[in-house]
VMD Tcl script that draws the C-alpha trace (Angstrom):
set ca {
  {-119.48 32.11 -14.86}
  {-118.02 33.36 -18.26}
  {-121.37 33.63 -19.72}
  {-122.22 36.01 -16.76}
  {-119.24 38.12 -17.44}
  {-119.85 38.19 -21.01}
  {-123.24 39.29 -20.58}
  {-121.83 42.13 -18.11}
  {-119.49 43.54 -21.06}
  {-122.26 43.76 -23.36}
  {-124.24 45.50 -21.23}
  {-121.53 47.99 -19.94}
  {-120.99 48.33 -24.18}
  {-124.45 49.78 -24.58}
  {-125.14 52.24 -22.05}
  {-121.53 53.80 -22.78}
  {-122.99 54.08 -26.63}
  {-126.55 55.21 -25.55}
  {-125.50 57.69 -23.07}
  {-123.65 60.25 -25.59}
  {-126.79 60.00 -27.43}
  {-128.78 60.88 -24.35}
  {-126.89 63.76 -23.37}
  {-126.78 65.12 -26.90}
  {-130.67 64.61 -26.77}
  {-130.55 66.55 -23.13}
  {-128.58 69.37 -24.36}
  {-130.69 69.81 -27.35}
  {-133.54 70.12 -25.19}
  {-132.04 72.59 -22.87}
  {-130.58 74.71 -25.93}
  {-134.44 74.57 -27.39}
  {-135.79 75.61 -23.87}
  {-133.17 79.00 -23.32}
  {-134.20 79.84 -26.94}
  {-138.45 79.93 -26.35}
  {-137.14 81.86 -22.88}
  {-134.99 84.25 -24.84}
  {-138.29 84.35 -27.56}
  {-140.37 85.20 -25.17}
  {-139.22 87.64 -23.18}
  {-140.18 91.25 -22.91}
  {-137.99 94.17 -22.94}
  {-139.08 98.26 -22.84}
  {-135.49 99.23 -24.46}
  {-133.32 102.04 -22.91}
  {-133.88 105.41 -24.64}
  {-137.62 104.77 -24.42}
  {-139.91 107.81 -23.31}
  {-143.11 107.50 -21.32}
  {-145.73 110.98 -20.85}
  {-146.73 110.79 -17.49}
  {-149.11 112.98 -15.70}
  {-148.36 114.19 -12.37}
  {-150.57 113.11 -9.79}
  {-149.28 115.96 -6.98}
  {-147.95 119.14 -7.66}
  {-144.15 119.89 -7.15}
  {-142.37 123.01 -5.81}
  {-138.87 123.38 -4.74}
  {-140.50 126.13 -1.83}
  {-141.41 122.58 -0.17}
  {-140.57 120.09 -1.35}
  {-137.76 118.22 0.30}
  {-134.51 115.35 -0.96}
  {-136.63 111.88 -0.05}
  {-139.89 112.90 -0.69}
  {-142.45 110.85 -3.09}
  {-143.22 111.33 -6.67}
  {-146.50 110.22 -7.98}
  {-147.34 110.02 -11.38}
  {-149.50 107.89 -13.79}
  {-148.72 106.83 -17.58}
  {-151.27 109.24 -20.03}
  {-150.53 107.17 -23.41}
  {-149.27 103.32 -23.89}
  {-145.94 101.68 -24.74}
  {-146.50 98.94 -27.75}
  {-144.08 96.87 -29.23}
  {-144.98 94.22 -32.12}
  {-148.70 94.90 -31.38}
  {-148.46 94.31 -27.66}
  {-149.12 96.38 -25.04}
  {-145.63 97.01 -22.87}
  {-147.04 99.92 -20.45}
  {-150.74 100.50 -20.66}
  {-152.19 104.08 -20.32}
  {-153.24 104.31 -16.68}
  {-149.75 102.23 -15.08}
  {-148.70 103.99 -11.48}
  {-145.20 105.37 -11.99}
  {-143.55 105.88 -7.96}
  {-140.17 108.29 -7.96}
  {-138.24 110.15 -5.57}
  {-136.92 113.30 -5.32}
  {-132.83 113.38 -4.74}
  {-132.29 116.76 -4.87}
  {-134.01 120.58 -4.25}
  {-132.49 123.70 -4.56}
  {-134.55 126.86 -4.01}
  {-133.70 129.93 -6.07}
  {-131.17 132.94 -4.45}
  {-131.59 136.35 -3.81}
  {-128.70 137.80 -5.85}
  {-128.37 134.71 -7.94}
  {-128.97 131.03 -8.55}
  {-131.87 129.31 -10.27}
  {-134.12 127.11 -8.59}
  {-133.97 123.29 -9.24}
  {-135.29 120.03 -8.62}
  {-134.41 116.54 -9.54}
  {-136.49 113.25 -9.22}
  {-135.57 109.85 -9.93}
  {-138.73 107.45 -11.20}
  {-137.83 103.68 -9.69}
  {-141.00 101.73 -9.51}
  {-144.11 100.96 -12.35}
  {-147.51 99.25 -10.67}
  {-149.14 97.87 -13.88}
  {-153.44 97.86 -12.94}
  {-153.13 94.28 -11.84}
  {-150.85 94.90 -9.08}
  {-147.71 93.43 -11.28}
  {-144.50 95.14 -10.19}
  {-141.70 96.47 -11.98}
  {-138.21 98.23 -10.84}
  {-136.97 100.53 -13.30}
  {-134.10 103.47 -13.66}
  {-136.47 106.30 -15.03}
  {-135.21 109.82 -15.36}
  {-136.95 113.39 -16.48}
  {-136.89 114.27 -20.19}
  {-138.75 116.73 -20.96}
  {-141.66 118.70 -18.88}
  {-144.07 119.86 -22.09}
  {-146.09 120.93 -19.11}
  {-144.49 123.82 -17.46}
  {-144.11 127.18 -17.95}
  {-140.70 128.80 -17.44}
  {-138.50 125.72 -17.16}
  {-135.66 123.66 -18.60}
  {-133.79 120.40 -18.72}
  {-130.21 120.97 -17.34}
  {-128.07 117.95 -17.90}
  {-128.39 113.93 -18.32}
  {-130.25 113.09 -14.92}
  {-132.77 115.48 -16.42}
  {-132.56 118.83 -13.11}
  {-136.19 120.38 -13.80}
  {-134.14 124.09 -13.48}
  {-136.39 127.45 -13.30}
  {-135.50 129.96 -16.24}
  {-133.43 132.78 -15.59}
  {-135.10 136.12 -14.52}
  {-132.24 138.46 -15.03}
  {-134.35 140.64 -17.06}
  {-137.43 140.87 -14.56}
  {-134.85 142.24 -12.16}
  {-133.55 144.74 -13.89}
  {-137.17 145.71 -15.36}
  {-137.66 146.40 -11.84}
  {-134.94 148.65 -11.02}
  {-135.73 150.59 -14.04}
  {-139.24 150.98 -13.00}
  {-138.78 152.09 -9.44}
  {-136.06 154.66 -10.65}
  {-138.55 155.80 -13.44}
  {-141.24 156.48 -10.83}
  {-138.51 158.19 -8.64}
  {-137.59 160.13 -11.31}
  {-141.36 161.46 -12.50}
  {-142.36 162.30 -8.58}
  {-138.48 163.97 -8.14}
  {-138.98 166.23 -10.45}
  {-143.13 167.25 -9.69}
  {-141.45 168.67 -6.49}
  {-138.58 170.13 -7.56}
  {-138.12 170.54 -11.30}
  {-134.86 168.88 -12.88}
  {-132.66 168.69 -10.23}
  {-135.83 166.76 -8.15}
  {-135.93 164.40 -11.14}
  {-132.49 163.06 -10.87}
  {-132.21 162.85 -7.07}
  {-135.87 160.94 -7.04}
  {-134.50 158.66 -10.02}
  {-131.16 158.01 -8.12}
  {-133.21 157.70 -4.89}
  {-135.85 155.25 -7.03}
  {-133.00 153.18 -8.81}
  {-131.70 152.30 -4.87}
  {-135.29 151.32 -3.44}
  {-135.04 148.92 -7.21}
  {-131.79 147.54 -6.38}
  {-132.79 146.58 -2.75}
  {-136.25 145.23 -3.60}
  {-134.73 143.11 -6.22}
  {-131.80 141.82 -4.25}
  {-134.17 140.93 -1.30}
  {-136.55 139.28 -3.03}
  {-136.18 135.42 -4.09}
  {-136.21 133.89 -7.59}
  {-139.11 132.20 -8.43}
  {-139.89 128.22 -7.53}
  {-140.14 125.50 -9.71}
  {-143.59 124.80 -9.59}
  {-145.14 121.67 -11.26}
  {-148.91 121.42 -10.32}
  {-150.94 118.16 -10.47}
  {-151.70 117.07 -14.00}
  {-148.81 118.47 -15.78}
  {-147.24 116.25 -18.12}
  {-143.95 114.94 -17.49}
  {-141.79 112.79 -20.28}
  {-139.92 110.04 -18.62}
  {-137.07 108.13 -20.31}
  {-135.56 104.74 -19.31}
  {-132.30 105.04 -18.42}
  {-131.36 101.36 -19.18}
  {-133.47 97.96 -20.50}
  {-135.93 96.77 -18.37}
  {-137.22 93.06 -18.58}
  {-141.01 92.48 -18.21}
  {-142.59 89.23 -17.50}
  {-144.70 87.99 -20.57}
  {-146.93 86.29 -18.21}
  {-147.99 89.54 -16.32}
  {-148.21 91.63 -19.42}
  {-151.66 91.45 -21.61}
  {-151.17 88.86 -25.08}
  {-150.29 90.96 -28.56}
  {-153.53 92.39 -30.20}
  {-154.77 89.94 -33.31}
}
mol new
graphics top color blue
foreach p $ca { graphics top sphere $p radius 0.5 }
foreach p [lrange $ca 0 end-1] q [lrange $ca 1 end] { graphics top cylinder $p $q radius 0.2 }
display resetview
């Protein structure tokens, strides 16, 4: 009986020495695991910019808050020799907000959102992508961080058109009735201006299909390295 409970102590002895040695060998596996994770993984870094290519055109005459955006990557995203965001990845967006241009004043706008990449292979990707820059359009700016596509001002076509209605007031005015014809078909000219250039709208943002667009990421995004292409050798 005493040799059976000496034989229990001893082995109650051992395991309590081997098992700090197994969990130090456990954690030193799990610490070596989370570092080839953390090794491996893929990130496109916020700040980065994509040029896309439009793949519908875009006007704020019909376009609508909800609708689609379609657009496609023209030039790849590498980092260390590997291939982030192939040329030819599907880039799916929304547009959040339209505002069509005013009669007196007020600039058309539109803002879209990009939230989705569909790399060739099908592989998936949520992202927070907003407009940069649009190299591709004439007549347009960036207003703000969300990156409002905004019409340019046209101030000076407006009052170009006054100008020229009173001016050909003013020439048939005074073939009729000398000076005095001249400035009552000018004044008469610079009103039909005025009311031609307060009824008519400003002009629509108008992005056709192909035009480049410049999307940023507006945050990190995390890829999977098993759905992206291996570094070039």
């Amino acid at each position: 009986m005493r040799t059976i409970a000496i034989v229990v102590l001893l082995s109650a002895s051992l395991m309590a020495q081997a098992s700090p040695a197994a969990n130090a060998t456990s954690a030193a596996a799990s610490a070596s695991t989370g570092s080839s994770a953390r090794t491996n993984e893929l990130v496109v870094p916020a700040g980065t910019k994509v040029p896309l290519a439009l793949k519908h055109a875009v006007s704020t005459k019909s376009a609508r808050e909800g609708d689609s955006v379609y657009a496609e990557t023209t030039f790849p995203v590498v980092q260390d020799n590997r291939v982030l965001i192939p040329a030819g990845t599907y880039v799916q967006g929304r547009i959040t907000h339209v505002q069509r241009a005013g009669r007196i004043k007020g600039r058309a706008e539109v803002l879209m959102h990009f939230t989705t990449l569909i790399y060739p292979s099908g592989y998936t990707v949520l992202l927070p992508g907003a407009v940069e820059n649009v190299p591709g359009a004439d007549k347009t700016s960036i207003k703000g961080e969300e990156g409002t596509i905004r019409q340019d001002s046209q101030k000076g076509e407006k009052i170009g058109t006054v100008a020229q209605t009173a001016g050909s007031g003013a020439v048939i005015g005074g073939l009729s009735g000398g000076g005095k014809g001249a400035a009552i078909g000018a004044a008469a000219g610079g009103v039909v201006g005025t009311a031609i250039a307060l009824l008519s709208r400003g002009n629509d943002v108008k992005l056709d299909a192909g035009t480049t667009v410049e999307m940023v990421f507006q945050r990190a995004v995390p890829l999977d390295p098993n759905r992206i292409p291996p570094p070039v050798k």
